[in-house]
C-alpha positions as a Markdown table, in Angstrom:
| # | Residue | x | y | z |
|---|---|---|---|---|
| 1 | Unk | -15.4 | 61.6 | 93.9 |
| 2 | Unk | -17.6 | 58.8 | 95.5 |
| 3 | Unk | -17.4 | 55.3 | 93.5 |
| 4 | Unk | -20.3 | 53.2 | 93.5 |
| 5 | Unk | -19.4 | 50.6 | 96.2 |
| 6 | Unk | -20.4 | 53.2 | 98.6 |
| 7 | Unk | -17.2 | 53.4 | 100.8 |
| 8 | Unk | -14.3 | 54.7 | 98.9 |
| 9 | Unk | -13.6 | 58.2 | 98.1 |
| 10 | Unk | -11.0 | 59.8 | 96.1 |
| 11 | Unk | -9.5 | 63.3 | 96.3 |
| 12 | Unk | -6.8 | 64.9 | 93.6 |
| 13 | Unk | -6.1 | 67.2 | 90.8 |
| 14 | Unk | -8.1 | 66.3 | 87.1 |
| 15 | Unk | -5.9 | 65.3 | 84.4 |
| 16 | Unk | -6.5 | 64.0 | 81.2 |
| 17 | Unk | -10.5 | 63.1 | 80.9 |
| 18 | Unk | -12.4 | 60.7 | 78.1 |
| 19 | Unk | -16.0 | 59.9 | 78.6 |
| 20 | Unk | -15.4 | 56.6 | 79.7 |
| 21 | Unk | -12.6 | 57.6 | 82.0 |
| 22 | Unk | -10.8 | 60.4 | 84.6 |
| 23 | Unk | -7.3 | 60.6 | 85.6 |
| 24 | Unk | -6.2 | 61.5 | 88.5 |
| 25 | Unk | -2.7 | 62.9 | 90.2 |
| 26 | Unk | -1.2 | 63.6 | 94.0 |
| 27 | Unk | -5.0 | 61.2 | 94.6 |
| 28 | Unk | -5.3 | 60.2 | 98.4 |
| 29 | Unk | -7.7 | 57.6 | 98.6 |
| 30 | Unk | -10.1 | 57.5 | 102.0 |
| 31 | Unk | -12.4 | 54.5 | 103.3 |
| 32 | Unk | -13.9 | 56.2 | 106.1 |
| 33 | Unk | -13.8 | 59.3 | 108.0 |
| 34 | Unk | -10.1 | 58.3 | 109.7 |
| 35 | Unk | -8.7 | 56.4 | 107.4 |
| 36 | Unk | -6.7 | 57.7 | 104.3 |
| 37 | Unk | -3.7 | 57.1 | 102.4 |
| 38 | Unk | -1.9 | 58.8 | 99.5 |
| 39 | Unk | -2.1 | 57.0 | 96.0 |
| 40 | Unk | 1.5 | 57.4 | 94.1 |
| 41 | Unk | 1.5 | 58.1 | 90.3 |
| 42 | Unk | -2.0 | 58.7 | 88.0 |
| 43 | Unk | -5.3 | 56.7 | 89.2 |
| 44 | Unk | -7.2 | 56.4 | 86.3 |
| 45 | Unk | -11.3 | 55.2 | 87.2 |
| 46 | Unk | -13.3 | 54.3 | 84.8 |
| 47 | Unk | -16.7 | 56.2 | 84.6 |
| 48 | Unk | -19.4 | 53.6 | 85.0 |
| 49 | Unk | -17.5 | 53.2 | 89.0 |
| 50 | Unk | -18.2 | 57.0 | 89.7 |
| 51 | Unk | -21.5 | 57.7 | 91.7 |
| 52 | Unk | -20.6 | 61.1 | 92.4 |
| 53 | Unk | -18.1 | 63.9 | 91.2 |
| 54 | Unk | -17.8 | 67.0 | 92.2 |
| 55 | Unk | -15.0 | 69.4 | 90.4 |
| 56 | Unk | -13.5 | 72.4 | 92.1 |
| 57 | Unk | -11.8 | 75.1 | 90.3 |
C-alpha cells in the first residue's frame, strides 16, 4: 500500500482489518526504489494515511 505522504510504501500479509484501520505482518517498509527494510511484529495504519491499496490473493 502507498500512504499519503507520497514516499513510503508498505508490503505484507493482511491481518485483522476495521474500517478505520489494517494490520499488517512479516511488513517491509520501502522509501524509494533501493531502499527497504523489514518492519518486526504487526504495523497497524490507520485508514485516512492509505492513498492506495492494492490486495493480492
Amino acid at each position: 500500500m502507498n500512504l499519503v505522504d507520497g514516499r513510503t510504501t508498505i508490503t505484507g500479509e493482511r491481518r485483522l482489518s476495521w474500517p478505520w484501520q489494517v494490520r499488517l505482518t512479516g511488513a517491509e517498509l520501502h522509501r524509494g526504489p533501493t531502499d527497504s527494510s523489514p518492519v518486526d511484529g504487526t504495523v497497524v495504519i490507520p485508514r485516512h494515511r492509505i492513498d492506495f491499496m492494492q490486495v493480492v490473493g
